[in-house]
N, C-alpha and C positions, 0 to 999 in steps of 0.2 A: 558496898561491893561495886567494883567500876568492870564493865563491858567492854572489851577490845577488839575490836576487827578488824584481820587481818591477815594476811598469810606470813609466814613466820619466815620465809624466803626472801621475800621481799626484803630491803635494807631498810627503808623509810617503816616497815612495820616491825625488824626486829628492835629496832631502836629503842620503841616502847615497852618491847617487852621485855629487854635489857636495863633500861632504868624500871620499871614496875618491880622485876626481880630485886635489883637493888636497892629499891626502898622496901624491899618487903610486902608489897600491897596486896592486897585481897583483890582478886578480879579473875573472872571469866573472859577465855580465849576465844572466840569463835571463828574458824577457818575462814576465808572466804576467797573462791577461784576465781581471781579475775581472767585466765585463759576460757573459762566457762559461763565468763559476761554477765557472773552472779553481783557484781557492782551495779550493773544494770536491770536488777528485778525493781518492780513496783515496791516494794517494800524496805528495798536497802535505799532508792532515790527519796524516799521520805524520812529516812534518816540524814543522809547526807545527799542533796540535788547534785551536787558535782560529782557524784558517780565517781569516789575514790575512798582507796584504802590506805593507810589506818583511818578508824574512825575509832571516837574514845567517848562509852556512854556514860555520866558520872551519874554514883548516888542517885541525884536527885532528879535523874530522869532527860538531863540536859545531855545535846549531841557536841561533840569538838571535830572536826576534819583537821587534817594538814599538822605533821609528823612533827616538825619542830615547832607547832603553837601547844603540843599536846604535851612534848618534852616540855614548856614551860611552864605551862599551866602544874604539870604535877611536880615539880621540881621547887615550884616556889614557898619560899619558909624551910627547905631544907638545903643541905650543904651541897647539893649538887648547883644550886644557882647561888650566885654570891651577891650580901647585901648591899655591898658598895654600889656605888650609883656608875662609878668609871668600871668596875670589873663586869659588873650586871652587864651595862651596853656593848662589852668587849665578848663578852659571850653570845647576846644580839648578833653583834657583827660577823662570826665563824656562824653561826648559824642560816644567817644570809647568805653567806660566804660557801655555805655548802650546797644551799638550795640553785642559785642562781652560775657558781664557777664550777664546780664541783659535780653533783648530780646527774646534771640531765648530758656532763659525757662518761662518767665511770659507769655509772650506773647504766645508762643507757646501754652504752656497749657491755654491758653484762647481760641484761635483757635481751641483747640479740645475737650473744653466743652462747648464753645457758638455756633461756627460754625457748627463743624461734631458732635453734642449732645453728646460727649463721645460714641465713640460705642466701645464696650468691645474689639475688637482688637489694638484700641491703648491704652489701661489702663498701659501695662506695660510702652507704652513709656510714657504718662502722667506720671505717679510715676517717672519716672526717670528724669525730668523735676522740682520735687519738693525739691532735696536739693540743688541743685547748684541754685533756683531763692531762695530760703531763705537765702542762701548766699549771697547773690547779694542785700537781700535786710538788711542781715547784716551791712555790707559794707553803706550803705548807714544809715543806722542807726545811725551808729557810731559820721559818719561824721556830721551828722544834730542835734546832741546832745546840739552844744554847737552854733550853728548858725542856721538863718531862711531859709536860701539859699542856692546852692552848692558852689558859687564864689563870693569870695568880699563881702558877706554880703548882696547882693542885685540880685534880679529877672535877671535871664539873659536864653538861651537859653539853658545852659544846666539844666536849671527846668524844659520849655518845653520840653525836648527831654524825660527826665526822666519823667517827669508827664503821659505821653500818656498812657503808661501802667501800669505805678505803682498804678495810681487811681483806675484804675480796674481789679488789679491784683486777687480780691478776685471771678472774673466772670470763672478764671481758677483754682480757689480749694484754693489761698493761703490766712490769714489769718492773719489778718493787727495787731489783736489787742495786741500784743508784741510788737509793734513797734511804740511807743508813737510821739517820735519824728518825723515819717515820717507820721504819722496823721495829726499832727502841719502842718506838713511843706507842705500836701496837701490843707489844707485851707488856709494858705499863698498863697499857687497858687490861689486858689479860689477866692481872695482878688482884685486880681489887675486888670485894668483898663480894658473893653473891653473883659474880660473872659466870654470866651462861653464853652458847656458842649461840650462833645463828642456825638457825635448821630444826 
């Protein structure tokens, strides 16, 4: 039975719990309010020092942090990660591709209009937040143009890693509808076997 902590809001934790449903897994949710600095008790820093959510406790008693090593860890051996050595590293590379171009502005600026309601002292930082996630979702535009998936033609984890936030990218001011293809290719996610919402 594998442990999962997380709050189910968050994108980077539903992600987990979107692929765990879709393999089926056995595991325990357990909530945890980072608004309520419960990442920061003596007990959760001894699971994970970096004071962050998701965390993923396996079986055998061992801790994993950080949302797309957790997608891969449990993905591997099954068809959500592909065996090829060139599709394996292409699914790496959207996965980096989400943490480093991707995240820290869709996401972000969704954290600061769903979570802190936008309060007028981060407006500048939200606007600055807004062309580098349009870029990002350029980028992915492009690529989705001409296929339903980001690898191989078929559903693999770096949809879920991209999906967590891209679906609701519009909860932090951005605005989908220029981006046909990634419309598409969020109800292709919606599609498949065992898909739960976020929330």
């Amino acid at each position: 039975m594998y442990t999962i902590y997380g709050d189910i809001n968050s994108g980077n934790c539903y992600k987990i719990k979107l692929l765990a449903e879709q393999l089926a897994l056995q595991y325990t949710w357990v909530g945890i309010d980072t608004l309520k600095k419960e990442t920061q008790s003596e007990s959760f820093l001894n699971k994970n020092p970096n004071g962050k959510i998701p965390l993923l406790e396996t079986p055998d008693g061992n801790f994993l942090p950080e949302s797309n090593a957790i997608l891969h860890y449990l993905a591997e051996g099954t068809a959500f990660l592909p065996k090829g050595r060139f599709e394996h590293a292409q699914v790496l590379q959207w996965l980096f591709f989400e943490q480093y171009s991707h995240e820290p502005y869709i996401a972000t600026a969704r954290y600061i209009v769903r979570y802190l309601r936008r309060p007028p002292e981060l407006e500048a930082n939200l606007q600055a937040k807004m062309a580098p996630g349009y870029k990002a979702l350029q980028v992915m535009e492009s690529h989705l143009n001409n296929q339903p998936f980001f690898v191989g033609g078929r559903y693999t984890i770096a949809d879920v890693g991209l999906f967590a936030y891209t679906h609701v990218a519009e909860e932090g001011g951005f605005e989908l509808t220029n981006f046909p293809a990634i419309r598409q290719w969020v109800e292709n996610v919606r599609t498949q076997p065992n898909f739960v919402e976020i929330g």
